[in-house]
ChimeraX commands (.cxc) that place a marker at each C-alpha (Angstrom):
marker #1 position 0.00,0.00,0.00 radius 0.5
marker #1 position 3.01,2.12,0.59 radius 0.5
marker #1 position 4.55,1.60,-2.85 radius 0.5
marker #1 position 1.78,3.23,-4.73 radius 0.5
marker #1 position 1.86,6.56,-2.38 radius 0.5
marker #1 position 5.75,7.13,-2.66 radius 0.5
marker #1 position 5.16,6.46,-6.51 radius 0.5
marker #1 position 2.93,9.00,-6.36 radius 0.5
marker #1 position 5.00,11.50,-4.23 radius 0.5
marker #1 position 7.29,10.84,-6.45 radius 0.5
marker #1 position 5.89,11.75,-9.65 radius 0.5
marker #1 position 4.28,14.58,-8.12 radius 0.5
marker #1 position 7.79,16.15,-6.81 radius 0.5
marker #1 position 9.69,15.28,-10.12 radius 0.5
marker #1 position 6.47,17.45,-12.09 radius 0.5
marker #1 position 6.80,20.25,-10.14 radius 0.5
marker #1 position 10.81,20.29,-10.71 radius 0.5
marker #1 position 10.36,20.29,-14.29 radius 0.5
marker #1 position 7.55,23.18,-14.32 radius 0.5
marker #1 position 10.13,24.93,-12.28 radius 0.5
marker #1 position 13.02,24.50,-14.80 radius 0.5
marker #1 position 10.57,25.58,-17.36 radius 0.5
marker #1 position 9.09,28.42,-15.80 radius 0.5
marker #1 position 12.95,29.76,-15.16 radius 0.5
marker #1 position 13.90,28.97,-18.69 radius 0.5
marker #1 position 12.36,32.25,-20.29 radius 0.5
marker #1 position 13.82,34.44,-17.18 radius 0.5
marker #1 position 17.07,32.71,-17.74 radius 0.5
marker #1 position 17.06,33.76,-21.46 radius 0.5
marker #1 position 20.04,36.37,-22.61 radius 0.5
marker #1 position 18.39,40.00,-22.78 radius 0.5
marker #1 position 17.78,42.04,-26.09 radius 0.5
marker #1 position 20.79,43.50,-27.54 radius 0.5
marker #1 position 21.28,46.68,-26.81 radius 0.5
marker #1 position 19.72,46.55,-23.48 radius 0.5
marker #1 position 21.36,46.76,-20.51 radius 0.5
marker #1 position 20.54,44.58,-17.36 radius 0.5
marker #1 position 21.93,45.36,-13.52 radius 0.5
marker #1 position 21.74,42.26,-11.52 radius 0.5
marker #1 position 23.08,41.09,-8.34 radius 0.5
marker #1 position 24.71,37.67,-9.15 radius 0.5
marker #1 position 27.14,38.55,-5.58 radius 0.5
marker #1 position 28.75,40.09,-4.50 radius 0.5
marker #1 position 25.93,42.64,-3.69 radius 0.5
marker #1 position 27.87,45.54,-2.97 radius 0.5
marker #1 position 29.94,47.50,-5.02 radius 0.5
marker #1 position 33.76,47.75,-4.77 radius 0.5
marker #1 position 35.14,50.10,-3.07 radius 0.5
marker #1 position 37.45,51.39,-5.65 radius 0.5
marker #1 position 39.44,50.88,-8.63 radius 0.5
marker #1 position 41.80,47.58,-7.72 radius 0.5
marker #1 position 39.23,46.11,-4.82 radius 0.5
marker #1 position 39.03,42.90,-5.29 radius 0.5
marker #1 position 36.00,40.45,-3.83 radius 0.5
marker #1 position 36.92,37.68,-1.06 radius 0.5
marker #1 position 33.47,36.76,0.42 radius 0.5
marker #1 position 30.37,37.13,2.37 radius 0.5
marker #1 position 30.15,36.68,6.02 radius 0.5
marker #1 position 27.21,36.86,8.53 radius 0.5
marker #1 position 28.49,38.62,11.40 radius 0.5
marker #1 position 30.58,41.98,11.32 radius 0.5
marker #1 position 33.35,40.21,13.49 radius 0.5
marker #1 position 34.04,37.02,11.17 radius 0.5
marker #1 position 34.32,39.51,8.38 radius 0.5
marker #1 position 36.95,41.68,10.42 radius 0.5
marker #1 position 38.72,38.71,11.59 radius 0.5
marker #1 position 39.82,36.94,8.14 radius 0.5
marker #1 position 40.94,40.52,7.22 radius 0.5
marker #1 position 43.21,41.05,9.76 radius 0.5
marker #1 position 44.56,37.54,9.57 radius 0.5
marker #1 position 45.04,38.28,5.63 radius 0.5
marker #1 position 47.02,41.53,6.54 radius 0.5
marker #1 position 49.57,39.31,9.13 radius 0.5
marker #1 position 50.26,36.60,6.33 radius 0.5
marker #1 position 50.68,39.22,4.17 radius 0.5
marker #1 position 48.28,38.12,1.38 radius 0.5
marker #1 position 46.74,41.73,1.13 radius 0.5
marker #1 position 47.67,45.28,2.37 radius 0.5
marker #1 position 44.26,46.92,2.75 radius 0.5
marker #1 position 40.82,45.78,3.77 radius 0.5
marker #1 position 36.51,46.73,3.89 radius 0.5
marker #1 position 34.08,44.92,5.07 radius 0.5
marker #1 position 30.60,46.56,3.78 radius 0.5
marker #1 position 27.41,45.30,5.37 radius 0.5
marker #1 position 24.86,46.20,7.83 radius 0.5
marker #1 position 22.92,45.00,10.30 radius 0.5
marker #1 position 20.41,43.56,7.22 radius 0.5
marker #1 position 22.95,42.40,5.06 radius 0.5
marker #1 position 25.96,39.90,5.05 radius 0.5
marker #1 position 29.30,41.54,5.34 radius 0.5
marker #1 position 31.15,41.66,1.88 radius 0.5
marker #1 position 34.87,41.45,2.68 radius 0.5
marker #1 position 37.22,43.62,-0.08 radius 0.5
marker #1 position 41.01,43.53,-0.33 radius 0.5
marker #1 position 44.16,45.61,-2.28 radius 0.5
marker link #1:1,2 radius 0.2
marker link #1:2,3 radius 0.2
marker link #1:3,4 radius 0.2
marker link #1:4,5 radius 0.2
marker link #1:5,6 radius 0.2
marker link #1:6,7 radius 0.2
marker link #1:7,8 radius 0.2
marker link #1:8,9 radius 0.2
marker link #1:9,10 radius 0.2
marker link #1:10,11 radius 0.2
marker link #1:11,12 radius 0.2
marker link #1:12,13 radius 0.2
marker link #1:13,14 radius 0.2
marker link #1:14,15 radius 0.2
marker link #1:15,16 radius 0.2
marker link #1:16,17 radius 0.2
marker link #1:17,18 radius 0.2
marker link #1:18,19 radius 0.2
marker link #1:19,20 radius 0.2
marker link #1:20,21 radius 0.2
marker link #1:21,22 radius 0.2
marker link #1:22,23 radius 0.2
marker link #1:23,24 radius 0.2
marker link #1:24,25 radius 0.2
marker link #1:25,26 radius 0.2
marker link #1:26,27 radius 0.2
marker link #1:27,28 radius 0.2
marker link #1:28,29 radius 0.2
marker link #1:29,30 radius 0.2
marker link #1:30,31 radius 0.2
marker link #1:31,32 radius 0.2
marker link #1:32,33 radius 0.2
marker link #1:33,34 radius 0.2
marker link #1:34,35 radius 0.2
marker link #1:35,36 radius 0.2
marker link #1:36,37 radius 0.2
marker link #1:37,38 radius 0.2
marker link #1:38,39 radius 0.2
marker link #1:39,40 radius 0.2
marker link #1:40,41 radius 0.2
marker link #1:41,42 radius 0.2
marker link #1:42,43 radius 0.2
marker link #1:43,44 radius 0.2
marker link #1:44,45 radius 0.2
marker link #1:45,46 radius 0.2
marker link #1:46,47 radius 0.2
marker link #1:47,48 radius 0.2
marker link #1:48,49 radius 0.2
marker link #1:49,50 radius 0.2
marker link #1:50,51 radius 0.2
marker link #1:51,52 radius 0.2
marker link #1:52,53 radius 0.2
marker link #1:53,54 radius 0.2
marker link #1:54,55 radius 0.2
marker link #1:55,56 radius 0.2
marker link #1:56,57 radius 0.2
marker link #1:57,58 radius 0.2
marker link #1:58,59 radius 0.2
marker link #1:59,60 radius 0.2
marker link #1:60,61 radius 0.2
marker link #1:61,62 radius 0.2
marker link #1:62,63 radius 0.2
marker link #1:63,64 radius 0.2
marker link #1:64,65 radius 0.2
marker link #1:65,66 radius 0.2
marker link #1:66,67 radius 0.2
marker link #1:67,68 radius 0.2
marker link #1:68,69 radius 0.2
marker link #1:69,70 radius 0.2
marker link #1:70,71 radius 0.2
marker link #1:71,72 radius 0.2
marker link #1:72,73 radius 0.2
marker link #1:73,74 radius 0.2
marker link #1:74,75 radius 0.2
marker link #1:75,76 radius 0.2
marker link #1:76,77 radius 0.2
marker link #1:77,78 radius 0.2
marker link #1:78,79 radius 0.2
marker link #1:79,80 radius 0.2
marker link #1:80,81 radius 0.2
marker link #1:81,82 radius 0.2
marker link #1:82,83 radius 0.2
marker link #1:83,84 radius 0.2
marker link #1:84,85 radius 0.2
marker link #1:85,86 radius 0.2
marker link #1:86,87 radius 0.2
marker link #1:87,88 radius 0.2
marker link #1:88,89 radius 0.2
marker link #1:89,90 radius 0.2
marker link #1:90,91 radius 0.2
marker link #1:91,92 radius 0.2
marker link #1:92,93 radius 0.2
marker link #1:93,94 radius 0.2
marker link #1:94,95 radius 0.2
view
């Protein structure tokens, strides 16, 4: 009795995957040319300068704070910003 329920489930879930993929397809599509299209693909916020360069996100202020100063004493960057806010992740940039 089982059997023919998790079938079921089954086909159910893998239906609503595929109307998923298809309902994404069109959004997914390349834009007109000519247009132009901002998105956020990440990082969210914008560099803080010519020669920034991305790292990652972090969820609290402190992480974010804490892999820049341990990039500074191993010497794998000079300069870092963390850019976030109470709302958002914390974005760490490096020089």
């Amino acid at each position: 009795m089982r059997i023919p329920k998790i079938t079921a489930a089954a086909a159910v879930a893998g239906a609503l995957v595929t109307a998923g993929v298809v309902v994404a397809s069109p959004a997914s599509a390349a834009p007109a040319q000519g247009t132009l299209t901002l998105r956020c693909n990440h990082p969210c916020s914008d560099p803080p300068g010519p020669g920034w360069r991305y790292i990652d996100n972090y969820y609290w202020a402190s992480s974010c704070i804490e892999v820049g100063n341990r990039g500074i004493n191993n010497r794998s960057w000079s300069k870092y910003q963390c850019y976030g806010s109470t709302w958002t992740n914390y974005d760490l940039w490096v020089i």
